[in-house]
Legacy VTK file of the C-alpha trace (Angstrom):
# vtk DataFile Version 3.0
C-alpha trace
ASCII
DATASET POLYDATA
POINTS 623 float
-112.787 -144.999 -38.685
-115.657 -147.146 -37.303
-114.975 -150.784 -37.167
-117.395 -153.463 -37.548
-117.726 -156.765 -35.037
-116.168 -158.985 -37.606
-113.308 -156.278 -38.409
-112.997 -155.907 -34.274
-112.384 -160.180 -34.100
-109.703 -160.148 -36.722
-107.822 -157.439 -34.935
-107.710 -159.071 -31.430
-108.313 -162.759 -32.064
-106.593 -163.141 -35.614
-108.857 -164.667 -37.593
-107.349 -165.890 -41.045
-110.045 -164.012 -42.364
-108.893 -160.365 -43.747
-111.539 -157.964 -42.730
-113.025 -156.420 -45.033
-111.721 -152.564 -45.030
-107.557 -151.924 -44.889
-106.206 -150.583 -42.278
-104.479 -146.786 -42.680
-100.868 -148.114 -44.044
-101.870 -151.386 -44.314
-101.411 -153.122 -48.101
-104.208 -154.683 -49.953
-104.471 -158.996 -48.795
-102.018 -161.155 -50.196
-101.450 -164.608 -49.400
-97.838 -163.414 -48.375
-96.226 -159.786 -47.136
-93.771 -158.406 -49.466
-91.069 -159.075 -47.986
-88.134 -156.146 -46.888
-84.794 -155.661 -45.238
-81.514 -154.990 -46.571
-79.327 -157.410 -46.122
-80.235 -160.064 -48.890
-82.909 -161.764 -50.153
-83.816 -164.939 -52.244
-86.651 -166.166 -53.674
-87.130 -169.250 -55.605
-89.791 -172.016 -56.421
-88.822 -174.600 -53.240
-88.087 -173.812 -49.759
-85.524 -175.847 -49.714
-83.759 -173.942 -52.799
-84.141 -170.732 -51.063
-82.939 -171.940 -47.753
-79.627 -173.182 -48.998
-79.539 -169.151 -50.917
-80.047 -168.184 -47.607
-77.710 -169.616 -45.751
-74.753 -168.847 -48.104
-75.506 -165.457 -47.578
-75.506 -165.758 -44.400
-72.098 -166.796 -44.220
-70.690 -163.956 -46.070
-70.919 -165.279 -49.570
-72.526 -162.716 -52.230
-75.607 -162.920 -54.203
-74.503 -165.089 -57.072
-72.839 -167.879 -54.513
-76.081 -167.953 -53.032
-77.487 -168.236 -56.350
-75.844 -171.166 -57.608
-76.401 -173.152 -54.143
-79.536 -172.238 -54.495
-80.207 -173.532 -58.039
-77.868 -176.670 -57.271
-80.493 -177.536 -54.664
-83.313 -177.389 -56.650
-81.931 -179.715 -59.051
-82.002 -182.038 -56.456
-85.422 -181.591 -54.537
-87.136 -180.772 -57.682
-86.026 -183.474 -60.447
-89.223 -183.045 -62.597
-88.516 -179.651 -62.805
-85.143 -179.605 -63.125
-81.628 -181.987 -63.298
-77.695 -181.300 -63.021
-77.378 -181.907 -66.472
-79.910 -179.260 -67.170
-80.004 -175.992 -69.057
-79.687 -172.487 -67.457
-79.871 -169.103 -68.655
-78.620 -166.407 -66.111
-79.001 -162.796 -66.092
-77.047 -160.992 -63.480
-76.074 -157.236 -62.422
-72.596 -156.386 -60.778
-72.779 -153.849 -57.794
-69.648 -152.332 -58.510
-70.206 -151.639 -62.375
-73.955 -151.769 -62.427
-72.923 -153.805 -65.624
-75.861 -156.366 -66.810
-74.860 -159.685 -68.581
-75.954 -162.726 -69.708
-74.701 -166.310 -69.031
-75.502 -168.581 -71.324
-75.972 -171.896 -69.833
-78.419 -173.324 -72.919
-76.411 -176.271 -74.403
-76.307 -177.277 -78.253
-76.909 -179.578 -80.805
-74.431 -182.884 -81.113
-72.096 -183.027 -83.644
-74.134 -185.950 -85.137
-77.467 -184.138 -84.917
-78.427 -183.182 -88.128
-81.227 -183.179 -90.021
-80.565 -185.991 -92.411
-79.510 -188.176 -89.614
-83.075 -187.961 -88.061
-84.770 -188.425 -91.387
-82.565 -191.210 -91.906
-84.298 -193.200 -89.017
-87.677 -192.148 -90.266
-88.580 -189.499 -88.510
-89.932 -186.056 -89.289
-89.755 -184.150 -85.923
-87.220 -184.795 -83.271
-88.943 -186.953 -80.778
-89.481 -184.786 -77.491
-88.149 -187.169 -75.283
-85.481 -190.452 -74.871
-81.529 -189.742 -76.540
-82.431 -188.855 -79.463
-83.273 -185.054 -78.625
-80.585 -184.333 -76.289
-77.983 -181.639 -75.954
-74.884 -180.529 -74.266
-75.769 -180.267 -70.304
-75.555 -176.562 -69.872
-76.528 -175.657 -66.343
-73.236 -176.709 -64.425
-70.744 -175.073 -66.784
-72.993 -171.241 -66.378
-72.664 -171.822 -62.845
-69.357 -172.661 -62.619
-68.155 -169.605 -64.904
-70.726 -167.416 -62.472
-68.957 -168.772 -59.739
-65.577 -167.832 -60.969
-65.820 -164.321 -62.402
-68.713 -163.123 -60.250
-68.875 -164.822 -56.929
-66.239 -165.132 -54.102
-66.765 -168.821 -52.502
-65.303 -172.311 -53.272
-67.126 -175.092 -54.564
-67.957 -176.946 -51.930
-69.751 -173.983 -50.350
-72.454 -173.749 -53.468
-72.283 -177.584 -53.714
-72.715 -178.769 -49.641
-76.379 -178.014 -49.442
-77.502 -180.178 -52.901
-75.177 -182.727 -51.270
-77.087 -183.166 -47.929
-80.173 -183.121 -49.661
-79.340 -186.012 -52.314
-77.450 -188.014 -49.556
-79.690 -187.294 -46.303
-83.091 -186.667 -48.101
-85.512 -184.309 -48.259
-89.504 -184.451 -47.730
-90.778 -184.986 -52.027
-93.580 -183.080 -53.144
-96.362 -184.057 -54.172
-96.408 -183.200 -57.679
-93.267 -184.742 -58.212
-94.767 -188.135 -56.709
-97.436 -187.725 -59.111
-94.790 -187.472 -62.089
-93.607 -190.359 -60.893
-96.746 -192.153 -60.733
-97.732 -190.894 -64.553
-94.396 -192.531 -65.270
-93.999 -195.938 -63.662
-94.843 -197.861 -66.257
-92.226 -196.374 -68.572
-89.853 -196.441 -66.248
-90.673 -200.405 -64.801
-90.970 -201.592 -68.855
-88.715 -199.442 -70.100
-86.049 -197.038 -68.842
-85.180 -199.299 -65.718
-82.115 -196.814 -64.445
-84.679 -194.438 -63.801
-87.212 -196.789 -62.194
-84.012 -198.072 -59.979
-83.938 -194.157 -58.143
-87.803 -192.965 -58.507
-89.879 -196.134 -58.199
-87.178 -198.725 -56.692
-89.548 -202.300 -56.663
-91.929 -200.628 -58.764
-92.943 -198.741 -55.546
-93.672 -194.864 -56.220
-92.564 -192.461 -53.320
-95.437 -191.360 -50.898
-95.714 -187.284 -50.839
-93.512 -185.864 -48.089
-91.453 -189.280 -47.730
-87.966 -188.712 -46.843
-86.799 -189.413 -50.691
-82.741 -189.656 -51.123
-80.469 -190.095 -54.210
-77.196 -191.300 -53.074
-75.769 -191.886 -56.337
-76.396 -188.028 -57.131
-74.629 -187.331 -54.243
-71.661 -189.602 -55.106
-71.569 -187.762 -58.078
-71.104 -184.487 -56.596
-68.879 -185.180 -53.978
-66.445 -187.141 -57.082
-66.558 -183.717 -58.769
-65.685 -181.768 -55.103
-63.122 -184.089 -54.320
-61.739 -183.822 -58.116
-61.996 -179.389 -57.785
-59.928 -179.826 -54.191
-57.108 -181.970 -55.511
-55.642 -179.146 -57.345
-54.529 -177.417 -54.476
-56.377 -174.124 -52.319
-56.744 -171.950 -55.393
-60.212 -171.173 -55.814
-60.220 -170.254 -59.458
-58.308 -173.722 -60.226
-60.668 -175.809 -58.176
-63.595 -174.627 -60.330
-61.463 -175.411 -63.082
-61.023 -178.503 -62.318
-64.610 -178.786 -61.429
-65.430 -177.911 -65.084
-63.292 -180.637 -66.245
-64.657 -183.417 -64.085
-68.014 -182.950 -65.424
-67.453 -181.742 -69.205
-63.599 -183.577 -69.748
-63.614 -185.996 -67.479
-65.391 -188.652 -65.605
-69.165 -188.003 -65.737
-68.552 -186.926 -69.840
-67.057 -190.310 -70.364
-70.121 -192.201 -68.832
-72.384 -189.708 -70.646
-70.560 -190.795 -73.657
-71.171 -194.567 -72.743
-74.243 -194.449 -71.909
-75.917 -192.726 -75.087
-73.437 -194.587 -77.304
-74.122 -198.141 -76.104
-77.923 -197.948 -74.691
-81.173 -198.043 -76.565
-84.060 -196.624 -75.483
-88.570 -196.260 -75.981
-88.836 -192.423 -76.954
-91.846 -190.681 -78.336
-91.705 -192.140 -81.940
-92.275 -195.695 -80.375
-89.265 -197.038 -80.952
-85.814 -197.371 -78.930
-83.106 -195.425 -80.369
-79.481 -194.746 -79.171
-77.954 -191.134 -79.063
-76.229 -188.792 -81.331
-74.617 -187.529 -78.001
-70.911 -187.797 -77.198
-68.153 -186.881 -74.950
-66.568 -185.157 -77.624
-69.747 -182.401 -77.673
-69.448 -181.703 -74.258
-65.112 -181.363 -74.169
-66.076 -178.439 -77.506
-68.783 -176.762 -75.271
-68.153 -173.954 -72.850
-70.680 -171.293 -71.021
-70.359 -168.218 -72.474
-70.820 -164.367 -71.611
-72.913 -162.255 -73.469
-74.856 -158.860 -73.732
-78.616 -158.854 -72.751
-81.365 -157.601 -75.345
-82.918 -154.061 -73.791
-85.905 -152.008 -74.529
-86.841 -148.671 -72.881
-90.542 -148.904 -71.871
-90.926 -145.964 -69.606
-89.115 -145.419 -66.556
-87.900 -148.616 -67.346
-85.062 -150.770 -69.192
-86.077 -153.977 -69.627
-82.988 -156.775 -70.138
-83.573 -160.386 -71.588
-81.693 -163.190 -73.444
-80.866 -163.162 -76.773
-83.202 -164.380 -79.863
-81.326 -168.488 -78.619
-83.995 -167.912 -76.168
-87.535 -166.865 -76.147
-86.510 -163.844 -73.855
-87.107 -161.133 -77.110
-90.917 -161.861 -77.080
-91.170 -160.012 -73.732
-89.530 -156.565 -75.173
-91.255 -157.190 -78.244
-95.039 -157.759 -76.352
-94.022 -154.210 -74.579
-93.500 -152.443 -77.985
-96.751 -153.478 -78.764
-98.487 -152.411 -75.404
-96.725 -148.853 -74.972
-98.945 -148.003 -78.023
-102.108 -148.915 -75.276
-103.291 -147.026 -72.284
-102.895 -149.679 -69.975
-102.899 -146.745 -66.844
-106.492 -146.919 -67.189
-107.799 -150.448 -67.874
-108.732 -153.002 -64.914
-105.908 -155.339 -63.896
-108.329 -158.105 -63.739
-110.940 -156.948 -66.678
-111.612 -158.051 -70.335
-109.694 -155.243 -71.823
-106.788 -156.007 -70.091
-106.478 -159.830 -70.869
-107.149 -158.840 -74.308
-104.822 -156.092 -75.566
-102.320 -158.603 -73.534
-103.275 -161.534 -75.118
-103.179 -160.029 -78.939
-99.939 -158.878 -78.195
-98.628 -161.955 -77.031
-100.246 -163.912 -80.588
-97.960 -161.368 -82.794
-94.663 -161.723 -80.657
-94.696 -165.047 -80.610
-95.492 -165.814 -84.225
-92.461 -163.479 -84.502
-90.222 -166.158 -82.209
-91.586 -168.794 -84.833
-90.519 -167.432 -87.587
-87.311 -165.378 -87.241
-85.768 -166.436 -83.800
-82.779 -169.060 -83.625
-79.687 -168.967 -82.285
-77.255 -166.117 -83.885
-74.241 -167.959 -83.998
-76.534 -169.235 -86.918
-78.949 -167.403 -87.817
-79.203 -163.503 -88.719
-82.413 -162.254 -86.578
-83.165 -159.087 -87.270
-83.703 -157.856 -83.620
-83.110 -154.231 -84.571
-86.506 -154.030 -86.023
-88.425 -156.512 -84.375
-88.016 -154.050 -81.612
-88.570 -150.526 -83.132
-91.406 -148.346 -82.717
-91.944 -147.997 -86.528
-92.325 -151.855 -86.862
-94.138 -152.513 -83.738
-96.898 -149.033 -84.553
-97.688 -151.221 -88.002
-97.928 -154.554 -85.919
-100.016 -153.115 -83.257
-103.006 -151.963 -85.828
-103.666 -155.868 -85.996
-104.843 -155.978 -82.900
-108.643 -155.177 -82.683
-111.555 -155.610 -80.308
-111.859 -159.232 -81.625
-109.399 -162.059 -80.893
-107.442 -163.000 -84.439
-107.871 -166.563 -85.064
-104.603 -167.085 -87.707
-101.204 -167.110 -87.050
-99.709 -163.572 -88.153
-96.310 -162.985 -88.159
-94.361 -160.108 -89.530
-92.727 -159.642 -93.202
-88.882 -158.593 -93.607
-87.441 -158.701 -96.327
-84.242 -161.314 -96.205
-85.336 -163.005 -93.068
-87.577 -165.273 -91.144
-88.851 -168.681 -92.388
-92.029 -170.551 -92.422
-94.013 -171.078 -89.472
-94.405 -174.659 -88.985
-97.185 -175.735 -86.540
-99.243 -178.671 -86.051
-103.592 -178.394 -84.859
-105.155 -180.684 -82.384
-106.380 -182.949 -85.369
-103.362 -184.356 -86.578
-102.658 -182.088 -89.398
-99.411 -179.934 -90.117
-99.165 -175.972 -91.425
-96.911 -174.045 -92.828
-97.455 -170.527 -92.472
-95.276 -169.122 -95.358
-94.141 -165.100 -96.156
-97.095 -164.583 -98.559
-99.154 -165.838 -95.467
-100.381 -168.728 -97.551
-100.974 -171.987 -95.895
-99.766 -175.295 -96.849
-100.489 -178.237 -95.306
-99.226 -181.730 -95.210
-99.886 -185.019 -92.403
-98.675 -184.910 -88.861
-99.791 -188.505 -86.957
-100.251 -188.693 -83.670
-96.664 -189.400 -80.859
-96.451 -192.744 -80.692
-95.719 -192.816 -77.081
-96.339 -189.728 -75.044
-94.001 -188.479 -72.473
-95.271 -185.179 -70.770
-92.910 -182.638 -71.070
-91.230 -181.374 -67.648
-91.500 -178.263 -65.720
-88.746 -175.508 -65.099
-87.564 -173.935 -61.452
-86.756 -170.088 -61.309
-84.546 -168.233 -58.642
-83.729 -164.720 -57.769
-81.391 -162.751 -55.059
-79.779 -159.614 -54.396
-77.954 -158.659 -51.385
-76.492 -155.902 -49.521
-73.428 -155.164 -51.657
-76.039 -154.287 -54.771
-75.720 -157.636 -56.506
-78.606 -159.124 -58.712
-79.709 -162.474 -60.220
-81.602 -164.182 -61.848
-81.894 -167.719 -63.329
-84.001 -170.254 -64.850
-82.583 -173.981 -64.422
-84.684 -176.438 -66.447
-83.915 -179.577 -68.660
-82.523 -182.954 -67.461
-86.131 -183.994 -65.806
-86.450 -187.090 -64.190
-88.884 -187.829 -67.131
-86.324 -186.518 -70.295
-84.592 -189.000 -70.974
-83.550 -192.312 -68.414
-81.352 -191.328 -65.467
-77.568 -192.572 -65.855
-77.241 -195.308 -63.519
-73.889 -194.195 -62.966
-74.248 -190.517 -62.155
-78.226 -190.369 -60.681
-79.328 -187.922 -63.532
-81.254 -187.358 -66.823
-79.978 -185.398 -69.715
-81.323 -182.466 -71.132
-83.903 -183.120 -74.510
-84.027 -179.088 -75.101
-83.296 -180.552 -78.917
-87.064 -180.966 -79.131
-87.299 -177.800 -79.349
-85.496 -177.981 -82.898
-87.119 -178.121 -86.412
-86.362 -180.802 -89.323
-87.791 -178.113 -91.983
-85.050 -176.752 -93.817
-84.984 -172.834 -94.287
-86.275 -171.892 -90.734
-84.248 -170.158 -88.304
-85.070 -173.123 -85.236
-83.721 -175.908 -87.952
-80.904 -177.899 -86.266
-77.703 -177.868 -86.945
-74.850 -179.253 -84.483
-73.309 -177.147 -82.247
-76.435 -175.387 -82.357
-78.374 -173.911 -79.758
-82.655 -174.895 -79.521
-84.419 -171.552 -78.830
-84.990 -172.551 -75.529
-88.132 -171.071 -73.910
-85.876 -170.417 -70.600
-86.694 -166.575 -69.950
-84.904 -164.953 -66.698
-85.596 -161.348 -66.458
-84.144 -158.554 -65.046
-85.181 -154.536 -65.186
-83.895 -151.204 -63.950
-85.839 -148.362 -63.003
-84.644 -144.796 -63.852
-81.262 -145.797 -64.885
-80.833 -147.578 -61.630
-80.652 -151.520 -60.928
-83.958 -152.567 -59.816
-85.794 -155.810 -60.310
-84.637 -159.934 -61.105
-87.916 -161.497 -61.609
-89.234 -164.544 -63.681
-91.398 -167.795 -63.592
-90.995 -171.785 -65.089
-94.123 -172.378 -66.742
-92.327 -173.182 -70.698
-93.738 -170.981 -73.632
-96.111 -169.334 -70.839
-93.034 -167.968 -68.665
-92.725 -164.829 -70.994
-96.916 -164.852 -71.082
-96.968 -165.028 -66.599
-93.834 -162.526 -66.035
-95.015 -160.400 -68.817
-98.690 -159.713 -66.452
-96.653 -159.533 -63.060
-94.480 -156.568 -64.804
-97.546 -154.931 -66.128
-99.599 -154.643 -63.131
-96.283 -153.890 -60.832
-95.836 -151.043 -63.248
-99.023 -149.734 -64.445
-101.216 -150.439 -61.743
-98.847 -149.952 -58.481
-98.777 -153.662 -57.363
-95.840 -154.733 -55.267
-94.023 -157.481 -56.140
-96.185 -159.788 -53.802
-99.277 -158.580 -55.256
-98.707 -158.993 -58.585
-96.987 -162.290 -57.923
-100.462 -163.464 -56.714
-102.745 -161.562 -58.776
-104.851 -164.152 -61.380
-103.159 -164.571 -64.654
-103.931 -166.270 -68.006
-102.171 -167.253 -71.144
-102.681 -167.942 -74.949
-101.037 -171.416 -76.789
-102.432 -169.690 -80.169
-98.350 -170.816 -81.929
-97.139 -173.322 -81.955
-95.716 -174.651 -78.912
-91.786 -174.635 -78.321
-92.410 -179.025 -77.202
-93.046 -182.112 -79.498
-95.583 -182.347 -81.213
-95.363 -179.032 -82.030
-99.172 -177.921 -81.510
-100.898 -174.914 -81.408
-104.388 -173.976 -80.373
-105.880 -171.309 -82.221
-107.741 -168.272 -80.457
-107.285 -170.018 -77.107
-107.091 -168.718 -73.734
-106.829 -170.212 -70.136
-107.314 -168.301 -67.651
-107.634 -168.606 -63.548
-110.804 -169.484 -62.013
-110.264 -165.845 -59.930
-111.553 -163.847 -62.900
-114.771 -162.552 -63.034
-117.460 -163.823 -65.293
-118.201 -161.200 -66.862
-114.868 -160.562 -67.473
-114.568 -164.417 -68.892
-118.026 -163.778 -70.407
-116.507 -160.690 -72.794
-113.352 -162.836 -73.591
-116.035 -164.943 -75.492
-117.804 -162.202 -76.603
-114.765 -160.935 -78.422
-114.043 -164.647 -79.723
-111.589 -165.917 -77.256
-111.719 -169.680 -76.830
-111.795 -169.483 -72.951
-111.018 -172.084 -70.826
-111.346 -171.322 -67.322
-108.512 -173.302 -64.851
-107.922 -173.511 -61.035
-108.435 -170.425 -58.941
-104.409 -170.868 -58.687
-103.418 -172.771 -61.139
-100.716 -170.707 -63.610
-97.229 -169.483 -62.525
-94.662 -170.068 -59.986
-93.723 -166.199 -59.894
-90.699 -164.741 -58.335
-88.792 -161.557 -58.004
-86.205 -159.639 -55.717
-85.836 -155.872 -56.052
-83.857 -152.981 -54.866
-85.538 -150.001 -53.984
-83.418 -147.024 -52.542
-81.996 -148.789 -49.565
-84.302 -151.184 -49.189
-84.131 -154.733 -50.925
-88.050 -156.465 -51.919
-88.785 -159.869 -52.274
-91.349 -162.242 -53.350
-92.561 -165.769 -54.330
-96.257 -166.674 -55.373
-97.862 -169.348 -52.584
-99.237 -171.206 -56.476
-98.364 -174.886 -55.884
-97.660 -174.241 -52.238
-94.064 -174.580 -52.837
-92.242 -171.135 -53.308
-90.507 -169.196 -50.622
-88.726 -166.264 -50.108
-86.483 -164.935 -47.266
-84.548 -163.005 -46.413
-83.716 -159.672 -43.929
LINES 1 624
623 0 1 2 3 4 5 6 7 8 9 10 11 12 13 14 15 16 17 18 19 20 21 22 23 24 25 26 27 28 29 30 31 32 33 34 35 36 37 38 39 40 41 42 43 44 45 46 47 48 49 50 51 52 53 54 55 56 57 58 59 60 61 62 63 64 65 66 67 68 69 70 71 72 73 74 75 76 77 78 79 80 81 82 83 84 85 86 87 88 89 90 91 92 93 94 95 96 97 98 99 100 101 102 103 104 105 106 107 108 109 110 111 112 113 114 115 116 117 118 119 120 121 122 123 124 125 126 127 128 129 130 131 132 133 134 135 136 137 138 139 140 141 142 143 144 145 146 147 148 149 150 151 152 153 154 155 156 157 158 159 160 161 162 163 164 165 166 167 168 169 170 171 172 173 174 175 176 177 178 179 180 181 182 183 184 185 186 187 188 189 190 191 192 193 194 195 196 197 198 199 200 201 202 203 204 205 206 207 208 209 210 211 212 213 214 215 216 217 218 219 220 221 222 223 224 225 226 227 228 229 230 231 232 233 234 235 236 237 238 239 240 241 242 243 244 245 246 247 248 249 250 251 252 253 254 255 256 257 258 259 260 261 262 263 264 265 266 267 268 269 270 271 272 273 274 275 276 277 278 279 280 281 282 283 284 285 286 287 288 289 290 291 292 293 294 295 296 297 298 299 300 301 302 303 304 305 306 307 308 309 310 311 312 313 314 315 316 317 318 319 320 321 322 323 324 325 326 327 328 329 330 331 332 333 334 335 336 337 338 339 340 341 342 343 344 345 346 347 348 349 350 351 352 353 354 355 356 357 358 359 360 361 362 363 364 365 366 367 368 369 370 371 372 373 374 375 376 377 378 379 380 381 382 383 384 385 386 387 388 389 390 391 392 393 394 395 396 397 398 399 400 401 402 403 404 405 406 407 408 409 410 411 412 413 414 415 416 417 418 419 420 421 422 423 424 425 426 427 428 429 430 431 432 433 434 435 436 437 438 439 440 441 442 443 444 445 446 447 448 449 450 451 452 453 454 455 456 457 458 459 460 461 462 463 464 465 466 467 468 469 470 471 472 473 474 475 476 477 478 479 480 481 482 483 484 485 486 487 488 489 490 491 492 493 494 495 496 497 498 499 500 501 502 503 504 505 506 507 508 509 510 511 512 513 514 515 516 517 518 519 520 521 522 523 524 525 526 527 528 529 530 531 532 533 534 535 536 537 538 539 540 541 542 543 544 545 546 547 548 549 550 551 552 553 554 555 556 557 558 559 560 561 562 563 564 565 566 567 568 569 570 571 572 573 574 575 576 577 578 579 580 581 582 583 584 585 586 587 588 589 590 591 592 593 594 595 596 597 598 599 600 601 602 603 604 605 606 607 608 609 610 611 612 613 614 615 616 617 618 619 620 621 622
């Protein structure tokens, strides 16, 4: 092999340049190696999360301890991403049974949340942020039933790290300051307990200033030193961690504080809360089975239809009908089969998902090969430009959906449209983001997770506990007769979408992304090209992605964008110039702009790991 000069520099003065031929045994350029070893490995969307994975490990606790410290932390260093009282949906594999479940850490509906009582205050969607669309906090409880039945460590192992952070600080990013800053006014004018922690004098945080919440931490350490006064059992301290937050003191100033306060939400008007102490003493985690679909070598697990999670098995029935082997990663053909695919499933989530407990989704078909061959001859060389979701008999209701000029469809069985007047939000809050984490370690333990809810900009932070409460109840309908229609002790169909796969009957991959009603569209590409076109997990991780908001979107107000597509600034264009061509609506984004992929694996005796460099924020470790 002849080497040219500027090949010749990089090798003995390593230039940041990659040259421009691999080396023999050397991997195409990523911004990051894959990363291998086999004693454990984490990967998650902060340094800081992963770090506190890490060092659990490291001290001899197991996968899903490291897990939970992990996620704990990022509730802390990432609060517009994520809060304490947050949601999170967990997907784990044992080592010793090889067993996958599902943790469901997606809290429901008050017992005062109905229908009527929204209409009652004049309202015709739930407002997407302020008390009025909260839920039952859902992320502690899944951790601390993880933590009993699956890990081996106390609580104030998982809990230390989030408690230095909150009390010692930690170096803010700089997306959360700019939250902060597209929020000061709300919070000076008019949530002033949240203005008190994130803008204290109406001053907003500099990026990378130390940045502290020592109520949080007080909070914490209250439930610690509540868990430790039952004695040295470890199963009765998380008990009695349990009970401090969803029977004891931080449910009775929850209960307070949406009973007594007031405040702005997205209709323009202050309102108190529908939720009480009472939901959260009825609420528990719970353990479930996972959905699966066979797609090659492959089993694919995901949440149940209370979750988005089925629109990723169902967007793989559709593509195993494609030849996917042969089509460019990066080209037109690619994007589009992908993209088509991604328009049917998730007119399907519209219309038939909602949680089971409630709702009879017929899962069974949405997932079989005779259903998904007559969806997939929908899907031409032209980009649809109507919402088309399937027809069985007995189920499913109308797709309700609202378009960038004000109006409000109803997609109903016949297909017909209706259409009646949607104004504008009176006040808009931005939704919030989501954090994702993944490990495995040497004992053959997997998981993975997706904390989200409780943002610093959900609802106003608690003055007495440093938090926000989840408003996943957004995500809820006011229609009567479809399956996402709220009901208390419901669950939203949360958009929260950890994933997990094995490969020839073995455990293999935890892998996932935040990113809302695009985290099933991101992790969806990353598993395609991984599979198909013999990316590692880095690569694919940092490969250019794109994604579709043609449905209507899982946040207030509800809107979709018909034949749309965003895509990376990376593509080609003439890739992006045949999108058009076929009648895509193409907007083109930031070279890196979509995505905060991660993803652990287990391959023979090795264990994988990696975490896209997008938003220059996720790590992984590990050895």
């Amino acid at each position: 092999m002849t080497l040219n000069d500027q090949e010749i520099e990089h090798l003995f003065r390593g230039s940041a340049t990659p040259p421009s031929k691999q080396l023999p045994g050397e991997p195409p350029f990523t911004t990051r190696p894959e990363l291998t070893g086999t004693f454990g490995m984490v990967a998650s969307t902060h340094w800081f999360g992963t770090a506190a994975g890490m060092s659990v490990l490291e001290k001899g606790g197991n996968a899903f301890d490291a897990a939970i410290a992990t996620a704990l932390t990022l509730q802390v260093v990432e609060p517009s991403m994520a809060g304490p009282a947050g949601d999170a949906p967990i997907i784990l594999c044992d080592g010793k049974t090889q067993k996958v479940s599902v943790i469901c850490g997606q809290g429901v509906a008050p017992g005062k949340a109905t229908a009527g009582a929204y209409r009652d205050l004049g309202l015709d969607i739930v407002p997407g942020a302020g008390l009025l669309p909260l839920v039952v906090p859902g992320a502690f409880d899944a951790f601390m039933l993880l933590l009993r039945d699956w890990g081996t460590m106390r609580v104030r192992d998982v809990l230390e790290p989030a408690i230095g952070h909150a009390r010692n600080g930690y170096p803010i990013a700089a997306r959360v300051v700019a939250t902060i800053d597209a929020l000061k006014e709300l919070f000076v004018e008019h949530w002033p307990s949240s203005a008190a922690v994130y803008c204290p004098g109406g001053n907003v945080p500099k990026p990378n200033q130390l940045f502290s919440n020592p109520v949080l931490a007080d909070t914490f350490e209250r439930i610690l030193r509540e868990a430790e006064s039952v004695g040295g059992d470890r199963e009765k301290q998380i008990e009695a961690a349990r009970d401090a937050f969803y029977r004891g003191f931080v449910a009775e100033t929850i209960d307070r504080f949406c009973r007594d306060k007031a405040f702005l939400d997205t209709s323009g008007r202050p309102h108190a809360g529908f939720l009480a102490g009472d939901d959260l003493a009825r609420w528990s985690a719970s353990i479930e089975a996972p959905l699966s679909l066979e797609y090659g070598d492959y089993t694919v697990f995901k949440c149940g239809p209370w979750s988005q999670g089925p629109v990723f098995l169902q967007q793989l029935a559709l593509l195993r009908g494609f030849d996917l082997d042969t089509m460019d990663s990066n080209g037109a053909d690619f994007v589009h089969h992908v993209a088509e695919s991604t328009k049917l499933a998730f007119a399907d989530r519209e219309k038939f998902y909602g949680d089971p407990n409630f709702v009879d989704v017929p899962m069974d078909t949405l997932l079989s090969e005779s259903y998904n061959a007559a969806r997939r001859t929908l899907i031409g060389q032209s980009a649809s430009d109507a919402i088309r979701p399937g027809s069985i008999s007995g189920y499913g209701g109308p797709v309700v959906y609202g378009l960038p000029d004000g109006r409000r469809l109803s997609v109903r069985d016949d297909g017909s449209l209706v259409a009646a007047s949607q104004s504008d939000p009176a006040v808009s809050i931005a939704t919030g983001d989501t954090v994702h984490l993944d490990v495995a370690d040497r004992h053959g333990n997997m998981v993975s997770i997706t904390p989200s809810g409780g943002w610093l900009r959900s609802s106003p932070t608690i003055p007495e506990l440093g938090f926000a409460l989840s408003n996943r109840g957004q995500i809820f309908t006011l229609e009567e007769g479809t399956p996402g229609g709220i009901k208390p002790g419901k669950r939203p169909r949360t958009t929260l979408s950890p994933g997990f796969a094995c490969r020839d009957g073995k455990p293999y991959m935890a892998f996932g992304t935040p990113g809302a009603d695009r985290q099933d569209q991101w992790a969806l590409q990353f598993f395609l090209r991984h599979v198909h076109h013999g990316q590692n997990l880095q690569q694919a991780a940092d490969a250019p992605t794109f994604n579709t908001s043609h449905f209507p979107d899982s946040f207030y107000p509800k809107r979709a964008a018909l034949r749309s597509l965003t895509v990376e600034g990376r593509f080609a264009k003439s890739t992006i110039s045949e999108l058009r061509d076929r009648g895509h609506d193409v907007s083109v984004g930031d070279d890196w702009s979509q995505g905060r992929m991660c993803a652990v694996a287990r391959d023979g005796n090795l264990l994988k790991a990696a975490s896209t460099a997008r938003n220059t924020q996720g790590y992984a470790f590990g050895r």
